[in-house]
Every structure is written in C-alpha cells, then in structure tokens.
C-alpha atoms as a printed R data frame, in Angstrom:
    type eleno elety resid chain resno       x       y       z
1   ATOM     1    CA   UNK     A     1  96.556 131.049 102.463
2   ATOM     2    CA   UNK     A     2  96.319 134.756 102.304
3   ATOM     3    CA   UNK     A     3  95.768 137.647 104.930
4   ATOM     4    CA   UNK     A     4  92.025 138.041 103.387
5   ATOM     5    CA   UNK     A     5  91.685 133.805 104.479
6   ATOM     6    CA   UNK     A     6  88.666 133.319 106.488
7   ATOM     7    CA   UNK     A     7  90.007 130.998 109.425
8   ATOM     8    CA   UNK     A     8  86.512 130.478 110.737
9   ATOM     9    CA   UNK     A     9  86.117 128.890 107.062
10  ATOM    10    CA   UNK     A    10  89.350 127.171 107.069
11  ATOM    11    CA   UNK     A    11  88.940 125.703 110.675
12  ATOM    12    CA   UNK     A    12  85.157 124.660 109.046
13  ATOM    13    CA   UNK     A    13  86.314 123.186 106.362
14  ATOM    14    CA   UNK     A    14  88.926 121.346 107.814
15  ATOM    15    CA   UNK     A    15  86.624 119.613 109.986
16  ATOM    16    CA   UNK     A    16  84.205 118.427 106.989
17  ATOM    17    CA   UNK     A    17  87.413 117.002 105.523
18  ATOM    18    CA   UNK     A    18  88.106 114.511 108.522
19  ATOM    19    CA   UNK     A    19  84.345 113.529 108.780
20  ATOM    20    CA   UNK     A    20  84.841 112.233 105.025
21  ATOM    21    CA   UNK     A    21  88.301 110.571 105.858
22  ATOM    22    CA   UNK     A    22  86.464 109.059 109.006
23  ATOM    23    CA   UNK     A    23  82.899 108.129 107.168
24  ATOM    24    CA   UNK     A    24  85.742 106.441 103.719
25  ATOM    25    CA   UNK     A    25  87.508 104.504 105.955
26  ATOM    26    CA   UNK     A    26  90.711 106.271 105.876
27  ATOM    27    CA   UNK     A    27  92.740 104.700 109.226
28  ATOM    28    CA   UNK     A    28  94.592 107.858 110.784
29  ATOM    29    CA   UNK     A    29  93.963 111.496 110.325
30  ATOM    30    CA   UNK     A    30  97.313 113.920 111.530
31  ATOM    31    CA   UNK     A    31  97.798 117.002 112.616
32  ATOM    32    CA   UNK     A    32 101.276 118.914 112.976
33  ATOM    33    CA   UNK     A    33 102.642 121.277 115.251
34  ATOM    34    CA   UNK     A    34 103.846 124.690 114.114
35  ATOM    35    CA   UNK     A    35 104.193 128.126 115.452
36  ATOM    36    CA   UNK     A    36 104.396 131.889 114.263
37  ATOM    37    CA   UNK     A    37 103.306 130.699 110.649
38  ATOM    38    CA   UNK     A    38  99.614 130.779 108.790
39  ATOM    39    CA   UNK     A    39 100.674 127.651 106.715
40  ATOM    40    CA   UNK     A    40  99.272 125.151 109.880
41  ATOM    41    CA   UNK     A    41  96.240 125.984 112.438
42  ATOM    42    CA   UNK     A    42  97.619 123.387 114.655
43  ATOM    43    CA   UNK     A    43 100.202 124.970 117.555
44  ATOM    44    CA   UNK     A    44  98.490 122.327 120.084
45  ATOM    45    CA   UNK     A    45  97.977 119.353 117.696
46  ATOM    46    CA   UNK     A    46  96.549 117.649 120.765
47  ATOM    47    CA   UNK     A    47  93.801 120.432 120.954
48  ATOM    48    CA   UNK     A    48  92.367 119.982 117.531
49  ATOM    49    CA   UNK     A    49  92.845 116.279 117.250
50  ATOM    50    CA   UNK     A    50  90.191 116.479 120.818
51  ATOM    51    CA   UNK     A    51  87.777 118.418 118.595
52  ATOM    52    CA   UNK     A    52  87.926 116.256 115.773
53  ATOM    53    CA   UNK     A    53  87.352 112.929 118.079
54  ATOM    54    CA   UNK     A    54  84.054 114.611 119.263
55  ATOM    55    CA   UNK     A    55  82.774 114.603 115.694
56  ATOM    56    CA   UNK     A    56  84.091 111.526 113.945
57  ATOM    57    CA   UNK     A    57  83.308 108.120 115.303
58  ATOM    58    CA   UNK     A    58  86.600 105.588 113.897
59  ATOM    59    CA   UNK     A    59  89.228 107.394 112.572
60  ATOM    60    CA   UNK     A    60  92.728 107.130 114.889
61  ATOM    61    CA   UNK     A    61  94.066 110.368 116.049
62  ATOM    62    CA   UNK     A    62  97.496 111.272 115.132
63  ATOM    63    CA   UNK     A    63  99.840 113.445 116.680
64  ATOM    64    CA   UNK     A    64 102.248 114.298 113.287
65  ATOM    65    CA   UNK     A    65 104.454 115.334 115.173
66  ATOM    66    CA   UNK     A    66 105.043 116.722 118.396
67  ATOM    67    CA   UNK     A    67 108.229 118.734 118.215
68  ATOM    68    CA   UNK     A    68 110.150 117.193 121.622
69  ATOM    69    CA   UNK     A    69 112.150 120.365 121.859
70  ATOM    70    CA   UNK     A    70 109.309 122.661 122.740
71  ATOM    71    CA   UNK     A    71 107.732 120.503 125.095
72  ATOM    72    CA   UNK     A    72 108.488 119.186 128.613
73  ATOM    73    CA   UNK     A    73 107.906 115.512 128.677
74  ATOM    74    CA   UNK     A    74 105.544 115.506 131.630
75  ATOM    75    CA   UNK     A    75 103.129 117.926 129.993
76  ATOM    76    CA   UNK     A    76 103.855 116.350 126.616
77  ATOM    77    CA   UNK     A    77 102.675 112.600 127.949
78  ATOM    78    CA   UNK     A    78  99.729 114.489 129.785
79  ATOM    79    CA   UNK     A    79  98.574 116.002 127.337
80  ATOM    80    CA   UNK     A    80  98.758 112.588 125.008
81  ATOM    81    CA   UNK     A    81  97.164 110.720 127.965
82  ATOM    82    CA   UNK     A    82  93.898 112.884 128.074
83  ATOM    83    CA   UNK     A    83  93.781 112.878 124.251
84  ATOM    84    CA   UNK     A    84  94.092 109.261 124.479
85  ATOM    85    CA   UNK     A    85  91.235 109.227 127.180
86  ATOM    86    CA   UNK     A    86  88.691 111.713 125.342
87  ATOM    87    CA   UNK     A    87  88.667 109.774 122.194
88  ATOM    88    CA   UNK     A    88  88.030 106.191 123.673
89  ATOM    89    CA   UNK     A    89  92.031 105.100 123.307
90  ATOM    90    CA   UNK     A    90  91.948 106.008 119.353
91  ATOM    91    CA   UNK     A    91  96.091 108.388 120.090
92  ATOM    92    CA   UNK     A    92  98.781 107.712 117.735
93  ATOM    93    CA   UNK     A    93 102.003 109.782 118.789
94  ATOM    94    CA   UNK     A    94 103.975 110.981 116.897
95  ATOM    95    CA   UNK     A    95 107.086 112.873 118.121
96  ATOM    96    CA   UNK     A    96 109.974 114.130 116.074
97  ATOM    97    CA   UNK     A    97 112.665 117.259 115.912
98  ATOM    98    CA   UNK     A    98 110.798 120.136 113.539
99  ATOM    99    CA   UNK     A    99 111.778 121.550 110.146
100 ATOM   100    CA   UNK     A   100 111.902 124.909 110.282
101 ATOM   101    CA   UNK     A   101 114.775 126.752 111.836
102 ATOM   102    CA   UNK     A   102 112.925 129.842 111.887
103 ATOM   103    CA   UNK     A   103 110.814 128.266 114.571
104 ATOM   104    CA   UNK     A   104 113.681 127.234 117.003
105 ATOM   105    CA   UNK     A   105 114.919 130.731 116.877
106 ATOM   106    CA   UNK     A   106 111.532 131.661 118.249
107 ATOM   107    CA   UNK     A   107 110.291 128.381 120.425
108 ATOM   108    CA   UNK     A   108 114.000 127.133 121.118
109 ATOM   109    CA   UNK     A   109 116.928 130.385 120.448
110 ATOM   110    CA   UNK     A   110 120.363 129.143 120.214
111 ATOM   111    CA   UNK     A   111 119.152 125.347 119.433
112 ATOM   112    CA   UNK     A   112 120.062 124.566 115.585
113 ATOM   113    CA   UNK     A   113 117.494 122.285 114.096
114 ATOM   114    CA   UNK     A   114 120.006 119.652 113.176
115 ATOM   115    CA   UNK     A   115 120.656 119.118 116.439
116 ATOM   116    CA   UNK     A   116 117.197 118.860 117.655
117 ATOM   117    CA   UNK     A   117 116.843 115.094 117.321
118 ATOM   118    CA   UNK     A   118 119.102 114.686 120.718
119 ATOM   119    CA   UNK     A   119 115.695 115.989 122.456
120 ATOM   120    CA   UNK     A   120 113.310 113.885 121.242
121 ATOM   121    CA   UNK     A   121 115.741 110.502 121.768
122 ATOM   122    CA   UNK     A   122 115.773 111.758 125.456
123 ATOM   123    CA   UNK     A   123 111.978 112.713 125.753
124 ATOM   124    CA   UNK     A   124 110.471 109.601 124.056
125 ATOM   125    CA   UNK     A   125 111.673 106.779 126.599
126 ATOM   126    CA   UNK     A   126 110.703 109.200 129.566
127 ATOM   127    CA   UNK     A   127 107.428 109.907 127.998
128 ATOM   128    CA   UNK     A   128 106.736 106.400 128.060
129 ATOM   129    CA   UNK     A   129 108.008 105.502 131.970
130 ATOM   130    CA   UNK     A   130 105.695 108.547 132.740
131 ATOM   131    CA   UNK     A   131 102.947 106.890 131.410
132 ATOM   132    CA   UNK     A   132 103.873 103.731 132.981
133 ATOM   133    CA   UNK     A   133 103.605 105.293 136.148
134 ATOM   134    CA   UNK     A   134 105.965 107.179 138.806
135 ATOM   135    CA   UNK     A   135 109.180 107.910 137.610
136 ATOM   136    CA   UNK     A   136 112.522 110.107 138.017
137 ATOM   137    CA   UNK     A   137 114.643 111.946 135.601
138 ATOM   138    CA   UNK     A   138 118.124 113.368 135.344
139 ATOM   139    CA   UNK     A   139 118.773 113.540 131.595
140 ATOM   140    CA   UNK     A   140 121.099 116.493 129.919
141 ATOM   141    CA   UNK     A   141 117.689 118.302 128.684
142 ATOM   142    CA   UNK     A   142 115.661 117.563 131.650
143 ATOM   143    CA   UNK     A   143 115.234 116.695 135.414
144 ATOM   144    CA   UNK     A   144 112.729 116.185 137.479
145 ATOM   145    CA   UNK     A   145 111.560 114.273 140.912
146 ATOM   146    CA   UNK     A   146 109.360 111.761 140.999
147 ATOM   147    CA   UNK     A   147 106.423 112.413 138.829
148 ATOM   148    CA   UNK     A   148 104.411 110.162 136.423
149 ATOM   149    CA   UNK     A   149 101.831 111.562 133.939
150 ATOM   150    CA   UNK     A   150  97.880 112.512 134.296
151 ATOM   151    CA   UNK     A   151  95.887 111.143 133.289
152 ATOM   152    CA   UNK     A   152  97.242 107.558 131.689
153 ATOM   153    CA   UNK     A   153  96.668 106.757 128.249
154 ATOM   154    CA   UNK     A   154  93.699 104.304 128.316
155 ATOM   155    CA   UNK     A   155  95.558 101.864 125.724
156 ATOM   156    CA   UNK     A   156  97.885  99.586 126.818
157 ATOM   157    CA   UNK     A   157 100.712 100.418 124.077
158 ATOM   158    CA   UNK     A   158 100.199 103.574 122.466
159 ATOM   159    CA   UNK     A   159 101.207 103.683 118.875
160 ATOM   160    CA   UNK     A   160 104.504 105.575 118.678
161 ATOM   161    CA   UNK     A   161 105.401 107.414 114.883
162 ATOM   162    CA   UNK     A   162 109.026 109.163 114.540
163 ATOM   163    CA   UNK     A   163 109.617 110.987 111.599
164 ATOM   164    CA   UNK     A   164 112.232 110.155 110.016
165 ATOM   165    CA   UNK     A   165 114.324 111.102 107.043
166 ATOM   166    CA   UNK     A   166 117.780 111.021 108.187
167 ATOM   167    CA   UNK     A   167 119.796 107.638 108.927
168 ATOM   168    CA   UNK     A   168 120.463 108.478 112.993
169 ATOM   169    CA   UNK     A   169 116.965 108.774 113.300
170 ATOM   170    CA   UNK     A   170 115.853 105.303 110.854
171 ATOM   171    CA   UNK     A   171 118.234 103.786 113.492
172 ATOM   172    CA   UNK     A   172 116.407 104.926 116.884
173 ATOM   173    CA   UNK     A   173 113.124 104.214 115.518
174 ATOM   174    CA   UNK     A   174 114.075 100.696 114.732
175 ATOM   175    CA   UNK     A   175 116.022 100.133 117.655
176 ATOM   176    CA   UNK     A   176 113.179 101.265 119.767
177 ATOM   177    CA   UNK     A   177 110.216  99.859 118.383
178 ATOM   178    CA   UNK     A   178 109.144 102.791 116.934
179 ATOM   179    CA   UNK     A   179 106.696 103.181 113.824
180 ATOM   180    CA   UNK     A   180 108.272 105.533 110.862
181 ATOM   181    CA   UNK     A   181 106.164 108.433 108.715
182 ATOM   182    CA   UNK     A   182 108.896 109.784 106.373
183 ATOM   183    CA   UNK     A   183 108.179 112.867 103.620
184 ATOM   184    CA   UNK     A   184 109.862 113.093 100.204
185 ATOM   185    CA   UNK     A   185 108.975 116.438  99.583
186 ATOM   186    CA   UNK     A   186 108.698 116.986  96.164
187 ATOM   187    CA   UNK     A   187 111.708 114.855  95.296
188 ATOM   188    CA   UNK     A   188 111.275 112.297  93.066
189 ATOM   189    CA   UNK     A   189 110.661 108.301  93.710
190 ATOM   190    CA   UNK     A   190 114.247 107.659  94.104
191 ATOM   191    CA   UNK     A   191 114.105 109.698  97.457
192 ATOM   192    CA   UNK     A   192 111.174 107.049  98.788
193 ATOM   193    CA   UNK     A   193 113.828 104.241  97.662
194 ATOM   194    CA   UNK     A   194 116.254 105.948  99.527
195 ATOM   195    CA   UNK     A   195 114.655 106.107 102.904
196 ATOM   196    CA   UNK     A   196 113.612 102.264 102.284
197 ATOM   197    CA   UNK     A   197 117.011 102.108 102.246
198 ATOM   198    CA   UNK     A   198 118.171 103.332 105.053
199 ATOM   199    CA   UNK     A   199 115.134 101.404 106.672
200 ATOM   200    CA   UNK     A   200 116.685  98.148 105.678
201 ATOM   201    CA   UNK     A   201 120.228  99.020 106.937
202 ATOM   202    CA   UNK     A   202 118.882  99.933 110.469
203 ATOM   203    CA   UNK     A   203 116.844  97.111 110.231
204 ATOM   204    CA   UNK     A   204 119.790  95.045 109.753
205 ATOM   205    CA   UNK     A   205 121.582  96.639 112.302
206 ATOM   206    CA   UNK     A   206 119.005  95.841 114.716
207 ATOM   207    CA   UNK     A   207 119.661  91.596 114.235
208 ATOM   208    CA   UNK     A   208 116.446  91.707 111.311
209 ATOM   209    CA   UNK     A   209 114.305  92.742 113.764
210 ATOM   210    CA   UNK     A   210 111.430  95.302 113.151
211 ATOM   211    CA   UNK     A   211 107.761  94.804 114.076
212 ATOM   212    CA   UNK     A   212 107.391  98.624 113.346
213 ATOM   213    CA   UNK     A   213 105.219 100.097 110.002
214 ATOM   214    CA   UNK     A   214 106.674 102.702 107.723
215 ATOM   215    CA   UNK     A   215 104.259 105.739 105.957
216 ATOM   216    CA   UNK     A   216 105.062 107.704 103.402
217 ATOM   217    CA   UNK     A   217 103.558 111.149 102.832
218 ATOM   218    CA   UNK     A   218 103.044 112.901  99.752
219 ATOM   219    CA   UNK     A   219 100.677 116.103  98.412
220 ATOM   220    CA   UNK     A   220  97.834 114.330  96.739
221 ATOM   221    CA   UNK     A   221  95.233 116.049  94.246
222 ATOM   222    CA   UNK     A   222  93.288 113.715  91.810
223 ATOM   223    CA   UNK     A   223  91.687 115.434  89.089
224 ATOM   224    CA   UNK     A   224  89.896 114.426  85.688
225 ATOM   225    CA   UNK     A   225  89.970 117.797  84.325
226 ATOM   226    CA   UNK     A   226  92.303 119.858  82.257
227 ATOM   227    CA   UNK     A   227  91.040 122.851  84.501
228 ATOM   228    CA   UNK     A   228  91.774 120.714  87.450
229 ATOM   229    CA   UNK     A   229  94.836 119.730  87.269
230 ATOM   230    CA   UNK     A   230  96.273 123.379  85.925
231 ATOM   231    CA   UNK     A   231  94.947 124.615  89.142
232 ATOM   232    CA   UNK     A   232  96.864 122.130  91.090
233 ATOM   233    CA   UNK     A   233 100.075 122.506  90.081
234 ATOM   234    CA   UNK     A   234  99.455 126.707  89.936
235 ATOM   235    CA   UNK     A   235  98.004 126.414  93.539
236 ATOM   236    CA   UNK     A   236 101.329 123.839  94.874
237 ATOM   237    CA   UNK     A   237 103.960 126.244  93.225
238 ATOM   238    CA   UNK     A   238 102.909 129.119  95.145
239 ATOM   239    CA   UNK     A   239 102.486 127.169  97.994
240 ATOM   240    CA   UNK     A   240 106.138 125.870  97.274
241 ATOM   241    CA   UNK     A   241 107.302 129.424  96.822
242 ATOM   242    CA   UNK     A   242 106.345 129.972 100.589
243 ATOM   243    CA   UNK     A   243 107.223 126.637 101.883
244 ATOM   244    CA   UNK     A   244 110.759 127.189 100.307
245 ATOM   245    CA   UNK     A   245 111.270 130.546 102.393
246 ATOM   246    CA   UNK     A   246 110.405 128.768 105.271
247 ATOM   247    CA   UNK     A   247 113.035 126.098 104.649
248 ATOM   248    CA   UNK     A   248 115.962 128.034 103.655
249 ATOM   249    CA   UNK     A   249 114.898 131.349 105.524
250 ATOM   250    CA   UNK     A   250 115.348 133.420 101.954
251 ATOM   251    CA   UNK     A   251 112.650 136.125 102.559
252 ATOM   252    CA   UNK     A   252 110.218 137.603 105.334
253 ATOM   253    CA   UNK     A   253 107.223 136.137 107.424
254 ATOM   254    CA   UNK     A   254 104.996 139.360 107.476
255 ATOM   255    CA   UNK     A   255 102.425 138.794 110.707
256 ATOM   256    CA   UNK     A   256 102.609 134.702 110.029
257 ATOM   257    CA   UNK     A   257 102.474 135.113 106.070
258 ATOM   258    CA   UNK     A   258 105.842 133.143 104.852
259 ATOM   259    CA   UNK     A   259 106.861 135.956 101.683
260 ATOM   260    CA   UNK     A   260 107.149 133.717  98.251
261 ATOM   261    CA   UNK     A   261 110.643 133.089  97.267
262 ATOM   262    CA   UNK     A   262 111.319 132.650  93.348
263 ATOM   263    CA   UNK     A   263 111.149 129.285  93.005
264 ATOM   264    CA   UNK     A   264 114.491 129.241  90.532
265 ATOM   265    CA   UNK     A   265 116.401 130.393  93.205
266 ATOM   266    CA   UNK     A   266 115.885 126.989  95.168
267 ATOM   267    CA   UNK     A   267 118.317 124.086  95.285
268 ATOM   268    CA   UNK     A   268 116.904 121.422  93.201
269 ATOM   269    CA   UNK     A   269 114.434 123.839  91.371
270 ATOM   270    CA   UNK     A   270 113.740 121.510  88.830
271 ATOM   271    CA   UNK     A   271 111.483 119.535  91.406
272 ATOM   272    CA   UNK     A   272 109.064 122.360  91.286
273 ATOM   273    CA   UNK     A   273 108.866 122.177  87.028
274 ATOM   274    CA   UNK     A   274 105.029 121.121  86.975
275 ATOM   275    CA   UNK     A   275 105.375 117.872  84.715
276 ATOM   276    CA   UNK     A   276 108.289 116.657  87.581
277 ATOM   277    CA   UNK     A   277 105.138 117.450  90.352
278 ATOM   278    CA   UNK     A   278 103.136 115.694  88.563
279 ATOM   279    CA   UNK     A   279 105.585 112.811  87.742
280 ATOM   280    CA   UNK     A   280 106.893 112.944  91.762
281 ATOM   281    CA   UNK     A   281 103.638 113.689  93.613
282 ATOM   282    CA   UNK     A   282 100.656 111.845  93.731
283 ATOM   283    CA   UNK     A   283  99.126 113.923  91.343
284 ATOM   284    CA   UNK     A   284  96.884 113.298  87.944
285 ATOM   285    CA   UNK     A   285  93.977 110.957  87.286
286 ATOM   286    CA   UNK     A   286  92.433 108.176  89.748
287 ATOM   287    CA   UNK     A   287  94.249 105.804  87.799
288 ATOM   288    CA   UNK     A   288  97.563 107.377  87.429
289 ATOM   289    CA   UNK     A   289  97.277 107.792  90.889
290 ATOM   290    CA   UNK     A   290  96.541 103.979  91.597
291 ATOM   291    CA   UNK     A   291  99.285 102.917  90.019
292 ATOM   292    CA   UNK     A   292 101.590 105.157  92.282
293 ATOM   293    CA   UNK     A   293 100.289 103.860  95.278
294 ATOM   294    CA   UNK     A   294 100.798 100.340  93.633
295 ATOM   295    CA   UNK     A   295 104.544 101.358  93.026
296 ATOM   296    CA   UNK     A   296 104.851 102.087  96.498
297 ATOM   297    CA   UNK     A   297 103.065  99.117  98.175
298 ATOM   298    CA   UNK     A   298 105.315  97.733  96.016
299 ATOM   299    CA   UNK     A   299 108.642  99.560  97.778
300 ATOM   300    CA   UNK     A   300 107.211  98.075 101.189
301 ATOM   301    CA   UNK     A   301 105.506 101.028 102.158
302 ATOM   302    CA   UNK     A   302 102.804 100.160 105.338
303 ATOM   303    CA   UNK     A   303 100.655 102.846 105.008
304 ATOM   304    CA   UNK     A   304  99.963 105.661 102.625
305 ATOM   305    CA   UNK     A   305  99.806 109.273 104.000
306 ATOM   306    CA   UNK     A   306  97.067 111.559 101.967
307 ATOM   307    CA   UNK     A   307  98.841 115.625 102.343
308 ATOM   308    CA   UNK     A   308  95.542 116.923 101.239
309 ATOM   309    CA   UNK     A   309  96.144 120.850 101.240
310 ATOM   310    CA   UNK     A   310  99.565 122.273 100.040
311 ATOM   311    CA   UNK     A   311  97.636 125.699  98.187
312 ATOM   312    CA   UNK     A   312  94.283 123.677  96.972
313 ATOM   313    CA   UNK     A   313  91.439 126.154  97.332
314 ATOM   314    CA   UNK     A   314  88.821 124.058  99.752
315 ATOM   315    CA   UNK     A   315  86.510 122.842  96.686
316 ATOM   316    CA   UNK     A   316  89.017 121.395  95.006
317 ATOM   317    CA   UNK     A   317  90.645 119.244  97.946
318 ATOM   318    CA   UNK     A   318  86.546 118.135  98.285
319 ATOM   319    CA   UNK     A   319  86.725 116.952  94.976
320 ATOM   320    CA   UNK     A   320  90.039 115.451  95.066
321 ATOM   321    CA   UNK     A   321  89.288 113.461  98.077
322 ATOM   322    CA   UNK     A   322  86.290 112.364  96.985
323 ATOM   323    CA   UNK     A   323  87.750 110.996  93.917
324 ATOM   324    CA   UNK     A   324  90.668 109.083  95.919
325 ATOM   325    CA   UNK     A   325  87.405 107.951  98.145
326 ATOM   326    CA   UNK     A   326  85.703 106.360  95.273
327 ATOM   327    CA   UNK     A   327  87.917 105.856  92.402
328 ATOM   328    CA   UNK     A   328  91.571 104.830  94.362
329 ATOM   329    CA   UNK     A   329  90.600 103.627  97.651
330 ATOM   330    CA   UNK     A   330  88.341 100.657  96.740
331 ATOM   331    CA   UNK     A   331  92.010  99.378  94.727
332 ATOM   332    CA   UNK     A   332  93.121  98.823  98.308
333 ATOM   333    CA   UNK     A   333  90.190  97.824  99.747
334 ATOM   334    CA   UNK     A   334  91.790  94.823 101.773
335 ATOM   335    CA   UNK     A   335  94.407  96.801 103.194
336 ATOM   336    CA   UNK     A   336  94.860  99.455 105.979
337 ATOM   337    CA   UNK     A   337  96.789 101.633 103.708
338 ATOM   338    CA   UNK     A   338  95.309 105.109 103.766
339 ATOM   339    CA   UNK     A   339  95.736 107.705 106.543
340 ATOM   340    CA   UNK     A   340  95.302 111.767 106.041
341 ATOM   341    CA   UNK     A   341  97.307 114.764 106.804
C-alpha cells in the first residue's frame, strides 16, 4: 500500500475476499492485530472479524493473533466472548506475543519483544477461568478482584491458536492443549520441517500426548500467466522491502508507511531472489501449487493457511483465489485443510 491507497476500497475489497473464502468452503478466515502501520487495517481484530460475521454465513472467525501484551485479560476475554456471541459461536482465538519491536516501543515501551511471550503464558489460562466464570488474579503482569468476563463465549470450548515459531512456545501450546499456526516467512521448506520438529519434541515431552492441530501460513498467488506471475514476485519484493524495515527497524515509518529497505542489505537476502519465492512460497501454477500443499499434508500439517495479500494489487488476489478455489481446492476436497489470512 501507498499514501494515494483508497482504504474505503481496501476495506471493500477485503470484504468481497472473505465472502468468496466463506461461499468456497475455506474453514477459517484471520485477522491480525497491528498498530501505527498501513501494512494491516486490523488494530481491533475482534471489530472487523464482527463485520465480516454479519456478511458471511459459515466461515469460523479467527482472531490471528491477539497480542497478550497490549491487552488486559478481562477486556481481552470480553471482547472474544461477544465476538463469539454475534457470530452464532463461529470464534477461534488466537493469542500470541507480536513481531514487531517497533510496536512495543509504542503499545508496550521498555518491553523487548523476545520477552513478550511471558504475557501471553500468564493471560491465556486467566482468559479462560474468566470465561468460566468468577475468578481472582494475582499474577506478575496482572491483578485483579473477583471478576469473570461479559458476556460468555456461547461455545463450550473455544478453539485456542498460539503462534508459534520458537521451541518455549511449541512447548506451552502442547502442554496446554493449545492449537499451533506457525509462519515460515519466506524461508524455505526446511524451516516448515523445522517447526514440525520442534512440534514432535514438545510433543514428546508432553508423554505423546497432543489432541491439538498445527497450520502453516504462507503468501499464496496462483497464476497461469507469464504477466502474472512477474507481477507477483515484483509486487512481494516491495512488499518485502517494507516488511524487512519493520522487522529489523533499518529505516523510517513516515505517517504509518514502513520506508523500503534494500532488500540486499537483509540477513538471508537470498530468500527474497524471485526463483527462491517462487521455489519457498506457494507461488506458480494451480498445479505447482497442489503439489506443495501435497508436500505439506505430507509433513503433518492440519490445516493450510492462504496469506492472500503481501503487495498483490486487489485484481490479482481475485484471480489468484479464484484459481486456488477451482483449480487447488477440489485436490483436498475431503479435508478441512484451507483457512485464509
């Protein structure tokens, strides 16, 4: 995006997208939470996930992720409770500990991102007693009198996501029951392996036991066209050029607008070469892509998370979807494999 974006068009457009994921099939549609930056229009995930359940009629509503950090837990499971109530019990929640240090210096001074996880292993378990019913707190980050959270989630069990890339946090998330969304970035397929990895160890930490489900996200464009796909990888590398500020904190954020960054100057630059995007991502034709997805049913993945944006101009994430809709999805037609982002 660009100061001359029309967010009236973006915020549009964005809605047409989830009304295809929801009308395909596709089993979860996430939003994020960010702040200060014009690469997300999400700062409330919980208030445009409400929006989107008044216009789609099956898709699950994913929270992807709430940052724990920023939040108090008694607003946090209130605000989950009346999302959960609005859309007829259809709340997945997904809590984690950000990305972007920029943002704790803003949301969170003096907290360093690494150390961020230590909130959200002390908010989840209250978040859940609150929604339980009346309950007390006197944690290290919090404390509070009796309270318990309005309204209730109308599920029984909400479905609980951590994101997780890190071992500590592969070993919470199994421990506590927790489903798992993990994001290679652009890295290559030995990075998925890796996090399966680390799955398995925590899993065998935990006696073998796991009932969880693990997702795997990954920018997705399918394209039949020469013109296509050039514009793909064009549109992801500036994307990545921003994205990269963001993670290393190289350049300026001008009025929410992350500056590019050369793209050389990044560790692991090669990653952004376009044939290794197109060899790491889930990039090329409905068929190439296919057999990606079958390489990572393969790795044990549960379910498959569509990152539909990442620079596309809005036509061509129309046409890319709809070619994942009919030409990809129909592979995995027995499975619940597919969510969106």
């Amino acid at each position: 995006m660009t100061p001359e974006t029309d967010m009236a068009a973006v915020r549009d457009h964005t809605l047409e997208m989830v009304k295809m994921a929801d009308a395909a099939g596709f089993e979860i549609v996430w939003a994020a939470e960010h702040h200060a930056i014009e690469m997300t229009i999400a700062p409330n995930p919980f208030q445009i996930l409400t929006w989107w359940a008044e216009h789609t009629e099956n898709i699950r509503l994913g929270v992807g992720v709430a940052n724990a950090a920023y939040w108090h837990p008694i607003n946090l499971a209130g605000e989950a409770g009346f999302l959960d109530l609005i859309s007829g019990g259809r709340l997945e929640f997904g809590i984690g500990s950000g990305a972007y240090q920029r943002e704790f210096d803003r949301m969170k001074p003096g907290l360093d991102q690494r150390d961020s996880y230590r909130y959200m292993q002390e908010a989840l378990p209250v978040i859940q007693k609150l929604w339980a019913g009346d309950y007390a707190h006197d944690g290290e980050f919090w404390q509070f009198p009796t309270a318990t959270a309005c309204p209730k989630p109308v599920q029984d069990e909400v479905p609980v996501w951590v994101a997780a890339r890190a071992p500590i946090t592969f070993d919470y998330a199994v421990e506590h029951g927790c489903n798992i969304m993990s994001w290679p970035l652009t890295m290559p397929m030995s990075e998925a392996v890796a996090y399966r990895q680390r799955l398995d160890e925590a899993i065998a930490k935990n006696g073998g036991r796991y009932d969880g489900r693990w997702s795997l996200m990954r920018h997705t464009c399918v394209y039949e066209t020469k013109a296509d796909r050039q514009n793909a990888l064009d549109s992801l590398r500036v994307a990545l050029a921003q994205f990269g500020n963001l993670m290393t904190k190289s350049g300026e954020v001008v009025n929410g607008f992350p500056e590019r960054v050369a793209l050389e100057s990044l560790e692991g630059n090669a990653r952004v070469n376009p044939e290794m995007l197109e060899e790491n991502l889930t990039f090329g034709s409905p068929e190439a892509v296919t057999e990606k997805l079958r390489a990572y049913e393969a790795l044990g993945v549960d379910a498959f998370i569509y990152y539909a944006s990442m620079g596309l101009d809005m036509a061509q994430q129309k046409r890319s979807l709809q070619l994942f809709i009919d030409r990809v999805m129909p592979a995995f037609a027995d499975k619940e494999l597919v969510h969106a982002d």
